[in-house]
Every structure is written in C-alpha cells, then in structure tokens.
C-alpha positions as CSV (number, residue, x, y, z in Angstrom):
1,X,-51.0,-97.0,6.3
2,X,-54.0,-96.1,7.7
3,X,-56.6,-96.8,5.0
4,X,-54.7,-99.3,3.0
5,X,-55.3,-103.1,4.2
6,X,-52.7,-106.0,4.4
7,X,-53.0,-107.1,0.7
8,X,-52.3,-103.5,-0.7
9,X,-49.4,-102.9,1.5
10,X,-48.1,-106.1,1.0
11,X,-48.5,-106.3,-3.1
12,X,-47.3,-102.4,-3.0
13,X,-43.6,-104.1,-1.6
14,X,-43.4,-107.0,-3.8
15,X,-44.3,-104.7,-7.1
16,X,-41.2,-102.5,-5.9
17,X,-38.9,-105.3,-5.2
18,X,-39.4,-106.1,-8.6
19,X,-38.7,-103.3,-10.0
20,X,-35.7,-103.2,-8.1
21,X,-34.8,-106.5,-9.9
22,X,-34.7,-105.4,-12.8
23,X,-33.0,-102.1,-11.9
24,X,-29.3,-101.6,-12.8
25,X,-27.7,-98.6,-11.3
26,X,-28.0,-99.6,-7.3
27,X,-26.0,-96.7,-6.4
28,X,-28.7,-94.4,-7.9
29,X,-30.7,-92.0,-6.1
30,X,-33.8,-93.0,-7.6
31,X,-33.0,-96.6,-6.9
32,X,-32.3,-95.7,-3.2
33,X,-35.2,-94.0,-2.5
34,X,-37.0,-97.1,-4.0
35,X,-35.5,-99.7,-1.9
36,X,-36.3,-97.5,1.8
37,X,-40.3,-97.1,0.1
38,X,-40.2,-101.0,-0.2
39,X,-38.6,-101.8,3.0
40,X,-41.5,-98.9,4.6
41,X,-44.0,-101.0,2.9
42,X,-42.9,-104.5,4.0
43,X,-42.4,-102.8,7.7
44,X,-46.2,-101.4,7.8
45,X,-47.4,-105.0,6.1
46,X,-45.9,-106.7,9.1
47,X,-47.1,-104.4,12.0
48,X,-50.7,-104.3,10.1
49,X,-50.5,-108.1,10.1
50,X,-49.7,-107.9,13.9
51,X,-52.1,-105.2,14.8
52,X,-55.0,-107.4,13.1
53,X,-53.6,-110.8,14.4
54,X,-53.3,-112.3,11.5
55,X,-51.1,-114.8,12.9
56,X,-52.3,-116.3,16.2
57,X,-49.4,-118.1,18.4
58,X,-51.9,-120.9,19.1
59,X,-52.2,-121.4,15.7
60,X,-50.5,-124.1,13.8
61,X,-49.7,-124.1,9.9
62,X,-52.9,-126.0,8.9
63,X,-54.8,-123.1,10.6
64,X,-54.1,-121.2,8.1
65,X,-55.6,-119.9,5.2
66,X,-54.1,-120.9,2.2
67,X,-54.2,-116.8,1.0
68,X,-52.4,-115.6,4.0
69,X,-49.6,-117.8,3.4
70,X,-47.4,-115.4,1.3
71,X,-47.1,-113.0,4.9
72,X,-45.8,-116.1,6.6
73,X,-42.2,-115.7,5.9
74,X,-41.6,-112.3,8.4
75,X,-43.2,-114.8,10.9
76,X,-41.1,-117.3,10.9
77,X,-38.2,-116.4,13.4
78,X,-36.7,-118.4,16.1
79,X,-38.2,-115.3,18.6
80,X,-41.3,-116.7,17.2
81,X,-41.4,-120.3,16.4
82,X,-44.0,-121.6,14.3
83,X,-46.3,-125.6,15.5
C-alpha cells in the first residue's frame, strides 16, 4: 500500500469486481482468491483515504471535489453521518 496512492488502490478494486462480474464459477479457487484481493484493496483504499483525510467531518457535500466523489460511498454510515 505503501507506494500506491488512493486512485490506484481504488481503480485496482473496481477492475477486480468486475471481473468478478463476469466470473461464473463462485465456488472456484481462483475466484476466491479474487474476491479477498478486492475486498484487501477496497480495505487499504479506505484506510489511505482516512490516513490522508480525504474526507473532513466539517466538511459538507459541496466541499467536495467532484473527482473524489466515487470514495464517498464507504463514508456514508450512520457512525459517520454526512451535512
């Protein structure tokens, strides 16, 4: 994780949920081992995002950037409620 940034991470998960889509045998080893890489990446997109603060909780949805709105979704919890 260490020398990849937020985008990378982030488009390394969706690439391999994709793939997982389109995959037919869920049962497979292959797939398996696909689904816990993409689950990794989506986990180290989310603690990158919080180690950079990304997301400030004083921030409100207009604060934004429109390009950082695809890493909103793991944000929006009731633990942490979005203005």
């Amino acid at each position: 994780m260490e020398d990849q940034n937020l985008r990378s991470l982030f488009g390394k998960a969706e690439q391999t949920r994709k793939e997982l889509e389109s995959s037919y045998d869920a049962n497979s080893a292959a797939y398996q081992q696909n689904l816990a890489s993409a689950i990794a990446s989506y986990e180290d997109s989310l603690k990158l995002a919080d180690r950079i603060s990304l997301f400030s909780p004083n921030e409100t949805l207009e604060d934004l950037n429109s390009s950082d709105l695809q890493y909103v979704l793991p944000f929006l919890s009731p633990s942490k409620p979005c203005s």
